[in-house]
Backbone bond lengths (Angstrom), bond angles and torsions (degrees), N, CA, C in turn:
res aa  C-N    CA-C-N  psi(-1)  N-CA   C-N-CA  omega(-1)  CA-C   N-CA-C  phi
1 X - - - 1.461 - - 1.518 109.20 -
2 X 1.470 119.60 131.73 1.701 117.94 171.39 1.154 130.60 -67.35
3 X 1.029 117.34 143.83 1.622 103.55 -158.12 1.912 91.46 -86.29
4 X 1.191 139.66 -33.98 1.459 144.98 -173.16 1.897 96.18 -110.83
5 X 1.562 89.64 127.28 1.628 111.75 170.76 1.667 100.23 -64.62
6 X 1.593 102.87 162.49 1.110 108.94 152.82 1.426 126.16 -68.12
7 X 1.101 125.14 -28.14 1.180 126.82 174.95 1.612 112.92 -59.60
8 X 1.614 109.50 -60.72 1.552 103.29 171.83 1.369 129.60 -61.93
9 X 1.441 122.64 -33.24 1.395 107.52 165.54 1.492 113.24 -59.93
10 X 1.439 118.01 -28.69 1.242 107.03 -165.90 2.005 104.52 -88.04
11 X 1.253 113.43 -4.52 1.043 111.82 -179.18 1.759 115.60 -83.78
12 X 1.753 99.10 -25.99 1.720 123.12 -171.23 2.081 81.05 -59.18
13 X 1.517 89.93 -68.07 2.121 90.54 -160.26 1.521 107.13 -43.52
14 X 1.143 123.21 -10.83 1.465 118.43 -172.10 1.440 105.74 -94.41
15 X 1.413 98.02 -37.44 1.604 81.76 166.74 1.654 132.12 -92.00
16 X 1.405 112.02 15.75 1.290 122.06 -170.56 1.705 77.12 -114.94
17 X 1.003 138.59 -34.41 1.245 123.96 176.47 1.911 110.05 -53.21
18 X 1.174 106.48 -60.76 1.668 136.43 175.09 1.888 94.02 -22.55
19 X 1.741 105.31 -64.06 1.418 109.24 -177.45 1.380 121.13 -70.96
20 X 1.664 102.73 -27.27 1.659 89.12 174.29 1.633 128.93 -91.11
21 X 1.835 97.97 15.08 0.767 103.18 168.63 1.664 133.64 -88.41
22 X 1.403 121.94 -15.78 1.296 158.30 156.24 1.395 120.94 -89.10
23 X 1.464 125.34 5.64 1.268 116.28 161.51 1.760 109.96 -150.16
24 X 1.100 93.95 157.81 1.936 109.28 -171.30 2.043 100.34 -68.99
25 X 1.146 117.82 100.36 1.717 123.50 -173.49 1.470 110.42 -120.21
26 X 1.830 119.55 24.86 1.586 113.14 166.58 1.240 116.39 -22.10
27 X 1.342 126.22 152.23 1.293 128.89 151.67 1.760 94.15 86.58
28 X 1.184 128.22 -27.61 1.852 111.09 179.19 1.661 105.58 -82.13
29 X 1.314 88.04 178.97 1.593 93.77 157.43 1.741 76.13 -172.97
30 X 1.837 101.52 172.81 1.271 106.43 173.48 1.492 103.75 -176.48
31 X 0.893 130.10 155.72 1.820 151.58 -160.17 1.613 139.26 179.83
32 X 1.114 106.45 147.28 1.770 114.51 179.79 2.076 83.89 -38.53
33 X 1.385 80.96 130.46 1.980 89.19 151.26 1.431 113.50 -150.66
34 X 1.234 100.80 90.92 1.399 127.36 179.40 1.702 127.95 -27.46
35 X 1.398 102.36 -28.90 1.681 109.90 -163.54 1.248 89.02 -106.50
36 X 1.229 137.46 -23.50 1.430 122.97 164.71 2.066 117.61 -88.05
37 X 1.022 93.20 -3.24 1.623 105.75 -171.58 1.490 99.23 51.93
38 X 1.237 137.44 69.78 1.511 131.52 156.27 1.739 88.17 -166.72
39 X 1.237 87.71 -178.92 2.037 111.76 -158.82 1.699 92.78 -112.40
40 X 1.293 100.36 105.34 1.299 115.17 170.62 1.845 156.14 -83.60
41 X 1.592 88.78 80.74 1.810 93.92 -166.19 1.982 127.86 -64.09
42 X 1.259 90.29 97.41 1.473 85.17 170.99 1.523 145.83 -99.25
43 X 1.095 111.84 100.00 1.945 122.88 -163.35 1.677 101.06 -78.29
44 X 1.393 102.33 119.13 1.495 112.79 167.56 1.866 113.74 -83.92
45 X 0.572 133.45 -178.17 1.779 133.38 -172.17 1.691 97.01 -94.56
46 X 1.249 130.60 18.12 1.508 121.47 176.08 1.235 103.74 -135.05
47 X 1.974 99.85 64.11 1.424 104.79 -164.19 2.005 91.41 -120.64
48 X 1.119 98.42 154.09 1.845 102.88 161.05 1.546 109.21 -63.69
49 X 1.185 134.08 84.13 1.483 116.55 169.66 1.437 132.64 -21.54
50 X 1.231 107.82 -54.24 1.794 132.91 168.48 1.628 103.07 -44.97
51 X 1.561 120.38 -57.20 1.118 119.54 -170.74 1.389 109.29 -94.82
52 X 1.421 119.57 -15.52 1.382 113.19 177.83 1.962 101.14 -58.82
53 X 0.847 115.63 -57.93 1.711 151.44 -164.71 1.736 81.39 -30.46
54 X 1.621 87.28 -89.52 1.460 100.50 -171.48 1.565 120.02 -44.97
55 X 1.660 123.85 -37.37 1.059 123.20 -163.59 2.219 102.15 -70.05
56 X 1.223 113.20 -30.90 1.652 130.18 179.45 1.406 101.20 -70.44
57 X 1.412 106.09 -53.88 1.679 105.37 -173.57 1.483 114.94 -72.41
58 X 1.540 108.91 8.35 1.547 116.53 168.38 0.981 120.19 -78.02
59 X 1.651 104.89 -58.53 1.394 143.98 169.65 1.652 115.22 -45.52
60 X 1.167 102.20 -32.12 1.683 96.95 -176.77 1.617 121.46 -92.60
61 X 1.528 97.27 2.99 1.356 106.81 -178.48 1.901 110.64 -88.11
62 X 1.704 98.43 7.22 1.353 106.32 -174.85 1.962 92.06 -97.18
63 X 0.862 116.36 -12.31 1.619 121.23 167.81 1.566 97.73 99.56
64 X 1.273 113.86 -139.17 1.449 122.74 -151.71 1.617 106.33 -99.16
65 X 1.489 122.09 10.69 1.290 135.52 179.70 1.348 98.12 -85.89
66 X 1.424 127.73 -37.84 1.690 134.70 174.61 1.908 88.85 -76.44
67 X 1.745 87.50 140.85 1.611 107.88 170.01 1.486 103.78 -151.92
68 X 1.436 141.72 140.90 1.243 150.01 -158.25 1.750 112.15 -143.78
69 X 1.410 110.94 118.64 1.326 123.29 168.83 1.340 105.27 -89.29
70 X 1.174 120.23 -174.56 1.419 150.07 -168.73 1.652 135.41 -159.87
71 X 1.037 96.14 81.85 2.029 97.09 -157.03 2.264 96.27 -97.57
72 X 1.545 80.45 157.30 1.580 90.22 -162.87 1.359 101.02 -73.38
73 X 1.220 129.65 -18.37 1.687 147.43 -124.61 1.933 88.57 -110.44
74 X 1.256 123.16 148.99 1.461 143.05 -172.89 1.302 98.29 -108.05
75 X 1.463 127.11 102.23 1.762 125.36 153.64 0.866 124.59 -45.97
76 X 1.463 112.91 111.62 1.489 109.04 168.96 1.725 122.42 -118.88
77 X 0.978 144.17 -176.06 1.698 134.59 160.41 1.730 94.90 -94.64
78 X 1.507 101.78 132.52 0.930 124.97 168.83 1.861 119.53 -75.19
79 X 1.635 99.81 117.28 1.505 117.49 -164.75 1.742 110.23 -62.65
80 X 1.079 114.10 151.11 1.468 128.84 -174.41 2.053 96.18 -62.73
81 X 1.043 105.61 156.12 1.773 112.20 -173.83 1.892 87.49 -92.03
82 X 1.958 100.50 129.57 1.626 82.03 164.64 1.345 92.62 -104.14
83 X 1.649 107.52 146.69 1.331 120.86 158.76 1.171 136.15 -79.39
84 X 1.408 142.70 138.42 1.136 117.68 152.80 1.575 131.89 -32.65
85 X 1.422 110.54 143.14 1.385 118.47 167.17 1.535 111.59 81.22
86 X 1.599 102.43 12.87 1.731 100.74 -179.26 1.796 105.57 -118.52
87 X 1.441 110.42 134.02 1.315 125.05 170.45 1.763 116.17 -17.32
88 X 1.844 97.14 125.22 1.553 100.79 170.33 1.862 77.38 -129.33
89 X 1.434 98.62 179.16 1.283 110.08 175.26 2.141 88.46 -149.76
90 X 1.539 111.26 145.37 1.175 142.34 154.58 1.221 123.85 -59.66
91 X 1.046 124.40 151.68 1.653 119.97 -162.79 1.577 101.86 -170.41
92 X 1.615 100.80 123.00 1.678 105.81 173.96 1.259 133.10 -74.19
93 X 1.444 129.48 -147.04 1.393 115.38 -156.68 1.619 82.64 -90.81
94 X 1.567 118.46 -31.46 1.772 114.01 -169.87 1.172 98.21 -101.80
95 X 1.261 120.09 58.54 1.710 124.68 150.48 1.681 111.21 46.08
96 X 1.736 102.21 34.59 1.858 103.25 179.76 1.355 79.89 -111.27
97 X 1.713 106.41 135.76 1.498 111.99 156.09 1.434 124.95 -44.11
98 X 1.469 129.82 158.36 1.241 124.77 -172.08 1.914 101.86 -129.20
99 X 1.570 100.28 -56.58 1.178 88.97 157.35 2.009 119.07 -176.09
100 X 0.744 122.27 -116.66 2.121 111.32 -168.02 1.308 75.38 -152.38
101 X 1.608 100.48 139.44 1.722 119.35 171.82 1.853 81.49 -151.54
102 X 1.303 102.75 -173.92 1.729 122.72 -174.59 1.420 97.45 -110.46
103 X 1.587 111.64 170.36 1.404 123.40 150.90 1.195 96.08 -101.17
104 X 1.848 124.63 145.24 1.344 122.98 134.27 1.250 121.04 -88.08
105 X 0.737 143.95 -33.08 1.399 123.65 -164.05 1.848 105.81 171.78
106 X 1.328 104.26 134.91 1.611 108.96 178.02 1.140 119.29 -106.83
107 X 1.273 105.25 121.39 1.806 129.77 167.46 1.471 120.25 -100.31
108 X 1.826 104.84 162.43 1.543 108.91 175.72 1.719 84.85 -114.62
109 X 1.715 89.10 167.98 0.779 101.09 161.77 1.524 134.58 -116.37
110 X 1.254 109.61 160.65 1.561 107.22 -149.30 1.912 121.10 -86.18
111 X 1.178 92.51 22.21 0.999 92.01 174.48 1.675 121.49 -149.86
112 X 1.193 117.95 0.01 1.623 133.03 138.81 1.257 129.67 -108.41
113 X 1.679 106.69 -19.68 1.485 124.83 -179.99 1.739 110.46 69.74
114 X 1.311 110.32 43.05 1.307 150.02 -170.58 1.549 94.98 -68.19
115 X 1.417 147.11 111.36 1.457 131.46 -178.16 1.666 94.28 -84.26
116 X 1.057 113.42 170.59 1.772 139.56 -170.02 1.228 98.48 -161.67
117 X 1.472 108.90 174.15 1.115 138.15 173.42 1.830 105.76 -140.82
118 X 1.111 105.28 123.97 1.543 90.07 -174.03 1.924 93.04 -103.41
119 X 1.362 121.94 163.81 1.466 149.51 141.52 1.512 108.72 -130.51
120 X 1.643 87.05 -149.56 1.990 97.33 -169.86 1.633 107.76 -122.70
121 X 1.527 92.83 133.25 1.211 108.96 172.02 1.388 137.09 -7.42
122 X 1.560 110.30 -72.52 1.289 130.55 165.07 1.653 116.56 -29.49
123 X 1.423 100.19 -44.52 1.503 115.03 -170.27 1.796 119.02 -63.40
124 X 1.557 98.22 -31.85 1.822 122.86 165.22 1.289 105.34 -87.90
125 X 0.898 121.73 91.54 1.592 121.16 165.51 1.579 108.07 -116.85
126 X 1.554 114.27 159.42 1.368 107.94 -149.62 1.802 108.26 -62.16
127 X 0.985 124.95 -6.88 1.732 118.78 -168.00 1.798 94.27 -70.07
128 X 1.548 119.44 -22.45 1.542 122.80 -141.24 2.005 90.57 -81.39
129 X 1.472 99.57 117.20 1.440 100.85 166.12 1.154 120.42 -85.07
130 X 1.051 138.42 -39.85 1.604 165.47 -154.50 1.320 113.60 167.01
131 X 2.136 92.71 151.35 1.384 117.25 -153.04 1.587 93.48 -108.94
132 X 1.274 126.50 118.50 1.676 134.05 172.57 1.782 125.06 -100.10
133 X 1.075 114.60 137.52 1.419 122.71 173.13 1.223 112.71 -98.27
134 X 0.799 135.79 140.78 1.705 138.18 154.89 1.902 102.25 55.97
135 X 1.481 110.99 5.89 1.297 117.60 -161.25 1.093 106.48 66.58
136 X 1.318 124.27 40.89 1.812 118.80 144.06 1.700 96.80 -118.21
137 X 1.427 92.80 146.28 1.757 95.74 -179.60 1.583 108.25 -63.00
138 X 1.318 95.04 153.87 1.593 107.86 174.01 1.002 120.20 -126.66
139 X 1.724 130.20 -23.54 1.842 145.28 143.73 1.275 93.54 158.50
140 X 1.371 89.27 -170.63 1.210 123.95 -162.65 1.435 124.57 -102.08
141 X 1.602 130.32 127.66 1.428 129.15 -176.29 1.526 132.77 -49.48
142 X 1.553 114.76 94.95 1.507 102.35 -147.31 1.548 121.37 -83.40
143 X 1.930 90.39 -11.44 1.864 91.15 -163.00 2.391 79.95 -166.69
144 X 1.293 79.79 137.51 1.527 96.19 166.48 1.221 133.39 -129.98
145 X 1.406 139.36 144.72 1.422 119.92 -166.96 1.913 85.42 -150.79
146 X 1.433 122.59 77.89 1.317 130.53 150.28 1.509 109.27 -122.18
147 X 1.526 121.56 157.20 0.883 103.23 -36.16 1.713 139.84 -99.31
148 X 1.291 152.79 -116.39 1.547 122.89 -164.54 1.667 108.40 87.51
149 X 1.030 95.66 -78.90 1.572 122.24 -166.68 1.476 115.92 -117.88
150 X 1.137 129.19 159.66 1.460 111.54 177.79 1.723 112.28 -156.41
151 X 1.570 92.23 81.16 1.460 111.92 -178.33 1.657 110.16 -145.69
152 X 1.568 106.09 166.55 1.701 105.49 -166.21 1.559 80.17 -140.26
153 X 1.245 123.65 165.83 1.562 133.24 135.69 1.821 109.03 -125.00
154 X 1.677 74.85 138.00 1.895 85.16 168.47 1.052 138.30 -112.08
155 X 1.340 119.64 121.03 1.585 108.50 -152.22 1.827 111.82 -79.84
156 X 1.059 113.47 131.72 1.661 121.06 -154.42 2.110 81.12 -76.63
157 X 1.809 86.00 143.22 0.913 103.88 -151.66 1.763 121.61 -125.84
158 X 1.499 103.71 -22.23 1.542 141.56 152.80 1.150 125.50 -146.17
159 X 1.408 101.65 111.59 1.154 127.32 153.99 1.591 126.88 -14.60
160 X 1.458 82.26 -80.11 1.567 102.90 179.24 1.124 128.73 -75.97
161 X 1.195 130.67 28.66 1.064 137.86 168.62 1.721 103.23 -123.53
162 X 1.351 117.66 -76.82 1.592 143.09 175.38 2.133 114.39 -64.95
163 X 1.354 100.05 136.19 1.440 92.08 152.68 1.540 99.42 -136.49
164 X 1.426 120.41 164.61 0.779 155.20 165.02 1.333 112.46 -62.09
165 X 1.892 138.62 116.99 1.383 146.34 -178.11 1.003 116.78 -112.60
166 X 1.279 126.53 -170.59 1.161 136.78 -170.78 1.373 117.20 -159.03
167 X 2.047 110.19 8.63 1.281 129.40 -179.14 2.399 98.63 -116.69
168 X 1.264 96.67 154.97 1.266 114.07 -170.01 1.876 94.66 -124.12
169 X 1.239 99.05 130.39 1.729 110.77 -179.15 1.664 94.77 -65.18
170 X 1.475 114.24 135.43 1.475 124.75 170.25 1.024 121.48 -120.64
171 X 1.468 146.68 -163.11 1.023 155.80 -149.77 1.673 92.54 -77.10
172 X 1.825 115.39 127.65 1.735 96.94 173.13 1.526 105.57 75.78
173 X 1.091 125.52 14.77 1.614 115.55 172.05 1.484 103.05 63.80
174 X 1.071 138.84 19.54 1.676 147.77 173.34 1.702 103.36 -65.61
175 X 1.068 115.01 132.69 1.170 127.60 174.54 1.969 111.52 -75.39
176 X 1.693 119.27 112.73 1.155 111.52 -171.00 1.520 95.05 -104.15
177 X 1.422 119.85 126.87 1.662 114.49 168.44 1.726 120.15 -68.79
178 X 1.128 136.16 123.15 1.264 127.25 -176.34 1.410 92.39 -89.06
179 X 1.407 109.97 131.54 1.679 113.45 154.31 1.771 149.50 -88.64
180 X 1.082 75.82 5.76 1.437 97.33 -169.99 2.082 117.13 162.12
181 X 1.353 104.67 -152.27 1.810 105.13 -178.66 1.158 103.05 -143.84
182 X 1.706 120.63 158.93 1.509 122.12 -164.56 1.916 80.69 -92.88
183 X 0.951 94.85 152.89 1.993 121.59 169.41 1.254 100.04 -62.48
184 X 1.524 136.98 -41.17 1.456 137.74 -146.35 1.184 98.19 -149.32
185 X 1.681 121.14 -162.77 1.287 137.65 152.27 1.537 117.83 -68.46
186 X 1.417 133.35 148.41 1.060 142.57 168.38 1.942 109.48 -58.72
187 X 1.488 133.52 127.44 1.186 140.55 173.72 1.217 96.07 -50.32
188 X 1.236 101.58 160.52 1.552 134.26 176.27 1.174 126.26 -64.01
189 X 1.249 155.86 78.98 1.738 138.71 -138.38 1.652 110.66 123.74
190 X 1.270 86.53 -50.16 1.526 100.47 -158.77 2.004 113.15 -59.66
191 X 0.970 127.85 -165.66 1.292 138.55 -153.63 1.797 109.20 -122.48
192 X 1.296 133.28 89.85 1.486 118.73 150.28 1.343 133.19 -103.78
193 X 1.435 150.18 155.91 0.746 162.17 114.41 1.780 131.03 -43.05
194 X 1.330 110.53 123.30 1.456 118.78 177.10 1.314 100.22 -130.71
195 X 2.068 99.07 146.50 1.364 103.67 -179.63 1.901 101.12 -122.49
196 X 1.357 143.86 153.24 1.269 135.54 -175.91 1.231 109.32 -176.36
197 X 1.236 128.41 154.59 1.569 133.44 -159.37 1.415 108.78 -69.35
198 X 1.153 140.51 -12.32 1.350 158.77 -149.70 1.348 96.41 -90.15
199 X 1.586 103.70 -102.01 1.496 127.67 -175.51 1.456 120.13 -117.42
200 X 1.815 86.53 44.00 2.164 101.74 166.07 1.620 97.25 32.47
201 X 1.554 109.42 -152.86 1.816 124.26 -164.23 1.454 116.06 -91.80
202 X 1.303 93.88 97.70 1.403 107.56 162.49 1.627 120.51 -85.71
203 X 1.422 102.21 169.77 1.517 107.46 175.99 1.397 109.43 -105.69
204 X 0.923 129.36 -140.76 1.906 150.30 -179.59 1.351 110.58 133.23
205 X 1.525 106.61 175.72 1.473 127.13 148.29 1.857 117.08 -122.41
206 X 1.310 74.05 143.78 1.880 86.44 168.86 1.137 119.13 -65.44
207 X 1.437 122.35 125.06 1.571 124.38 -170.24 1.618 106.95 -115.59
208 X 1.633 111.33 -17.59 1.313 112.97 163.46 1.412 106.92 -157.42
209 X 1.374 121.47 165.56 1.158 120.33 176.71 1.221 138.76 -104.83
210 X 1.894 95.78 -7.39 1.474 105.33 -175.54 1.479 79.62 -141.18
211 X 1.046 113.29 165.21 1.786 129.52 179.98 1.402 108.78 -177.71
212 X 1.556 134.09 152.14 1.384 145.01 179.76 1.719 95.26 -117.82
213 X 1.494 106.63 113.06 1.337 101.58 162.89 1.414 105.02 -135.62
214 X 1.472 105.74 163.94 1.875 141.88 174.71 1.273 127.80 -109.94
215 X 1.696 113.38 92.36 1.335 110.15 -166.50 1.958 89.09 -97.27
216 X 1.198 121.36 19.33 1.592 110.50 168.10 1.341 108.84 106.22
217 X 1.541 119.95 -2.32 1.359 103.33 155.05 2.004 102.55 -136.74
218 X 1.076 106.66 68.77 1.547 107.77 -177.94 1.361 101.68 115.50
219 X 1.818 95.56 167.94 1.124 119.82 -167.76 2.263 92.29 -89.40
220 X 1.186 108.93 122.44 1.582 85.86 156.23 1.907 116.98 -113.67
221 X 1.375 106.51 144.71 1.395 100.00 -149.85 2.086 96.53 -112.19
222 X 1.438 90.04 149.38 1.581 80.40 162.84 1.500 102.59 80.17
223 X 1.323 118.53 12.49 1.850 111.12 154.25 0.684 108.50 -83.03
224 X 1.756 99.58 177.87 1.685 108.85 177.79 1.428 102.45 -118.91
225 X 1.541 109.98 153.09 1.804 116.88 158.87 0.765 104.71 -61.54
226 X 1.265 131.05 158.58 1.753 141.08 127.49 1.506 111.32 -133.38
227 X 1.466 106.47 -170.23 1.781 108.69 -176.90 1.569 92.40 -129.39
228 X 1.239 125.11 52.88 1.140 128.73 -162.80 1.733 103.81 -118.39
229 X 1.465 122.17 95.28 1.200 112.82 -176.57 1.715 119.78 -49.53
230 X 1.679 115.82 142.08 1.303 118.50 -177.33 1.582 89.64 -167.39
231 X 1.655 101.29 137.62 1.879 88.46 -172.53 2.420 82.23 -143.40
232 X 0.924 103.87 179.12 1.572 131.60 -144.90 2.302 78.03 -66.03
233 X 1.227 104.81 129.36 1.300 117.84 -159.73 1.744 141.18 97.93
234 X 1.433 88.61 -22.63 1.756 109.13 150.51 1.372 120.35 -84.15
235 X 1.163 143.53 -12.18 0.942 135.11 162.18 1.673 137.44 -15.62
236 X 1.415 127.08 146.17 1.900 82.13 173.93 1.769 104.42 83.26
237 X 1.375 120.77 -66.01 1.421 124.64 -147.25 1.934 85.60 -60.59
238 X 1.764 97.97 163.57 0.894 118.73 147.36 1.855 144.38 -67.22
239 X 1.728 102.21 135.85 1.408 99.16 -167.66 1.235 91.16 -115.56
240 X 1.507 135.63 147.56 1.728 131.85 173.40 1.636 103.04 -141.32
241 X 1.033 104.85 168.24 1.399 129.68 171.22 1.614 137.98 -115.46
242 X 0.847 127.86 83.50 1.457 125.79 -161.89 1.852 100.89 -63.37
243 X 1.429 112.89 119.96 1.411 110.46 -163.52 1.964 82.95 -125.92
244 X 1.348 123.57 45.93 1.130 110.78 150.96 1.354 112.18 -146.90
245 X 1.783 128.76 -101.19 2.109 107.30 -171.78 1.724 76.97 -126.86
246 X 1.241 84.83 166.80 1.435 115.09 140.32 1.451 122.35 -15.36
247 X 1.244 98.88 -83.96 1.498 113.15 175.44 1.655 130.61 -61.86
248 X 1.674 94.40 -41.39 1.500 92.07 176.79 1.681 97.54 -120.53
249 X 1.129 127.81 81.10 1.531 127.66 162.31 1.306 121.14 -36.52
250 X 1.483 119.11 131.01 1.311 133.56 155.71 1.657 128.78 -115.52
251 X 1.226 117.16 77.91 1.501 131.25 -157.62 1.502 109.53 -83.78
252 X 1.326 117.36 109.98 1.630 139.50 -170.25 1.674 119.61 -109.46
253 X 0.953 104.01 101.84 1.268 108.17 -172.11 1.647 116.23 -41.53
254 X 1.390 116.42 140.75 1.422 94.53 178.96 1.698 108.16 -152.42
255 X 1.707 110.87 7.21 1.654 90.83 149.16 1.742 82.58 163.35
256 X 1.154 95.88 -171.54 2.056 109.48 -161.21 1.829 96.30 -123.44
257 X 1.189 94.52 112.11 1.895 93.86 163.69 1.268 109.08 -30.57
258 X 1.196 112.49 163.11 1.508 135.20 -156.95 1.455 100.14 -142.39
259 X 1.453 109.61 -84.18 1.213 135.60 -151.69 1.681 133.04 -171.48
260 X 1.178 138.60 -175.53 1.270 141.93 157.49 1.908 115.14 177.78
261 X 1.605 93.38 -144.53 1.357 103.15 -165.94 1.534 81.48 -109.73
262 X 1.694 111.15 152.47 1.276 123.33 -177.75 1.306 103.74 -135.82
263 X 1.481 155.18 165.53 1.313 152.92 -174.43 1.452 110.61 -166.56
264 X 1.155 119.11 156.48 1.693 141.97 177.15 1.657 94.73 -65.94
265 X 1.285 110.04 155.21 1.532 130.03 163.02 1.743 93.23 -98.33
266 X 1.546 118.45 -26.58 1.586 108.65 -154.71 1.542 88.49 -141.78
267 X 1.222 99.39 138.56 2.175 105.28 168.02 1.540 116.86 -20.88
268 X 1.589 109.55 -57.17 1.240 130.46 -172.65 1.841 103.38 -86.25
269 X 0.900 137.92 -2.49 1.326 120.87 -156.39 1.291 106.91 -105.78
270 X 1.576 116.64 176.07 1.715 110.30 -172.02 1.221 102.23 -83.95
271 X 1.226 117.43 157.12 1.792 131.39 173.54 1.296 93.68 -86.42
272 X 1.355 113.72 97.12 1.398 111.33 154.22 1.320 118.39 -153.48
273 X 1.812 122.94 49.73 1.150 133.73 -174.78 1.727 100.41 -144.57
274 X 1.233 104.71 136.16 1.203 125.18 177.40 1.763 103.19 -70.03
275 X 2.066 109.94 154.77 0.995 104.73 -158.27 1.313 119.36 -72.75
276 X 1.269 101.94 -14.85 1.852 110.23 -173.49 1.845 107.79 -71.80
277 X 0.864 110.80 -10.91 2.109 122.37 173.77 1.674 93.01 -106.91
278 X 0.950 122.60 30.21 1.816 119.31 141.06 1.229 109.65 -176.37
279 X 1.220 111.24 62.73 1.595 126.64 166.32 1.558 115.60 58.60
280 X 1.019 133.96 38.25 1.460 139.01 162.44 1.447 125.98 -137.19
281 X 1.015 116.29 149.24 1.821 123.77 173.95 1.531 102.84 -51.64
282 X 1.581 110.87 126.72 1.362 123.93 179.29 1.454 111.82 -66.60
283 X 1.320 146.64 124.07 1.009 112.40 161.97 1.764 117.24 -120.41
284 X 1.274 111.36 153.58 1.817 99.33 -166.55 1.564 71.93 -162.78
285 X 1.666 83.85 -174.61 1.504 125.44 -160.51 1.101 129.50 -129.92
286 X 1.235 147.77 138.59 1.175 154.19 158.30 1.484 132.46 -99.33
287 X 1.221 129.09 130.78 1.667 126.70 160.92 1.656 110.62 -74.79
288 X 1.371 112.33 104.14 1.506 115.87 165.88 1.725 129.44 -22.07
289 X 0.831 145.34 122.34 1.522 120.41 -163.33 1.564 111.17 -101.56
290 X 1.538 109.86 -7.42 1.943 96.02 169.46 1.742 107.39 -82.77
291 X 1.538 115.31 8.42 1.116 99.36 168.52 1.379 126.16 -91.58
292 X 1.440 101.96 -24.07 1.365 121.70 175.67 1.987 110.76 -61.88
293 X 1.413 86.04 -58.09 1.730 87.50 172.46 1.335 112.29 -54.56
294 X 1.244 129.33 -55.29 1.223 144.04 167.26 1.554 104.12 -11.56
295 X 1.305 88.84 -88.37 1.779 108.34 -166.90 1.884 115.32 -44.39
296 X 1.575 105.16 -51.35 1.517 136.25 -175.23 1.726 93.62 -70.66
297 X 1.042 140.47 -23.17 1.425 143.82 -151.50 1.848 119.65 22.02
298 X 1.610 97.47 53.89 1.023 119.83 159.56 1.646 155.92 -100.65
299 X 1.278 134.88 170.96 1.280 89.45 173.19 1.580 97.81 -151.33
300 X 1.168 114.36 165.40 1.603 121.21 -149.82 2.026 98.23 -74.64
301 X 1.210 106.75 152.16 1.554 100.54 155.78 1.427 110.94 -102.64
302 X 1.663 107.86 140.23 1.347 124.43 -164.30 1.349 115.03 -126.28
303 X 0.787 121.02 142.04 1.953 110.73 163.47 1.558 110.83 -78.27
304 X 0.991 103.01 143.41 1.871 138.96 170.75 1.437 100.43 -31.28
């Protein structure tokens, strides 16, 4: 027979609810726990001492129905997953936006296991103080390589807000698992996919694999073509390759928008639409991504 009803344990959490509702209790949590028959307070180490104290010495005045653990571990709320191919925005030294680039894809690094977030170069240019989500920080620009090359990594920056993935936004906001990274550039012919805050998942084909282009401050060398629409806000985003069927996909990361050709809908209007939204083959660019790992001596996080 239990020595405490359901009713009274369940009456104790209501009133420990009552107190934590009127006082600051980080780091607790507490609830009916049935297999022990008493109401169970657990304090993580990212507690107020002062208020931890008082909030137990409340609790114990309910007698021997209150029981309390102690874990080594700091509560925190667990941060939203960033994906590839979803909106960051740039931010100056006085906290005024500057402008919208993509994430591709997040890596550690290999030799502290340091998390990042990588995009493209171009997108860090020296005014950029910090990189923001939703206007909560996400870190800071740790390493740049425009122009030449045209990639950034960002060193993740809260926790508690952001985590770090290993999925790329797809067609429909669908979660795509990346499995790994191509060794090289994608062949000529062949089939990629890019995802970016702009114009979400597009398709293309590779029309070359290496190319030298000049978006106006340098030559960047060693992209690739594709016909893969991406227009000014994809940047940064992730490009992949599905290197298995139809049916059972195997999606491989294989480089971060860059750039392309942009055009008017109207005589007068701004060029800022890719060619496939006014009747022509898109053409844009990519930064390869084993060069990026390469260079950064990093390596992507992936799912299993």
């Amino acid at each position: 027979m239990v020595k405490h009803s359901e009713a009274d344990l369940n009456q104790v959490q209501k009133s420990l609810d009552a107190y934590g509702a009127e006082h600051d209790l980080v780091g607790h949590s507490w609830a009916v726990d049935a297999p022990t028959n008493s109401v169970l307070i657990t304090v993580a180490q990212n507690v107020n001492e002062d208020a931890s104290k008082k909030f137990i010495a409340h609790a114990k005045k309910f007698g021997d129905i209150i029981r309390v653990e102690r874990l080594e571990g700091s509560m925190v709320a667990n941060g939203i997953d960033v994906r590839g191919g979803t909106a960051i925005t740039a931010h100056g030294n006085n906290g005024a936006p500057l402008h919208d680039c993509s994430v591709g894809f997040s890596a550690v690094d290999n030799v502290f296991g340091v998390q990042h977030f990588l995009t493209a170069g171009h997108c860090s240019e020296p005014a950029v103080a910090e990189w923001r989500k939703n206007d909560l920080l996400l870190g800071h620009t740790m390493s740049t390589s425009y122009p030449g090359n045209d990639y950034a990594s960002i060193l993740h920056g809260n926790w508690l807000a952001w985590n770090t993935s290993g999925y790329v936004s797809g067609s429909g906001g669908a979660a795509v698992p990346i499995k790994g990274s191509l060794a090289g550039p994608p062949l000529a012919g062949t089939t990629i996919c890019k995802s970016g805050k702009t114009t979400g998942w597009t398709c293309g084909t590779v029309t070359n694999p290496s190319v030298t282009n000049d978006y106006g401050d340098g030559d960047v060398l060693g992209n690739v073509r594709t016909t893969a629409c991406s227009e000014g806000g994809d940047s940064g985003g992730s490009v992949v390759q599905n290197k298995g069927t139809t049916a059972n996909p195997k999606w491989m990361a294989a480089g971060l928008v860059s750039g392309g050709y942009a055009y008017s809908k109207t005589p007068t209007g701004p060029k800022i639409y890719c060619g496939a939204k006014v009747g022509l083959v898109s053409t844009n660019f990519f930064q390869p991504i084993h060069e990026v790992l390469n260079n950064l001596n990093m390596k992507l996080v992936t799912v299993p």
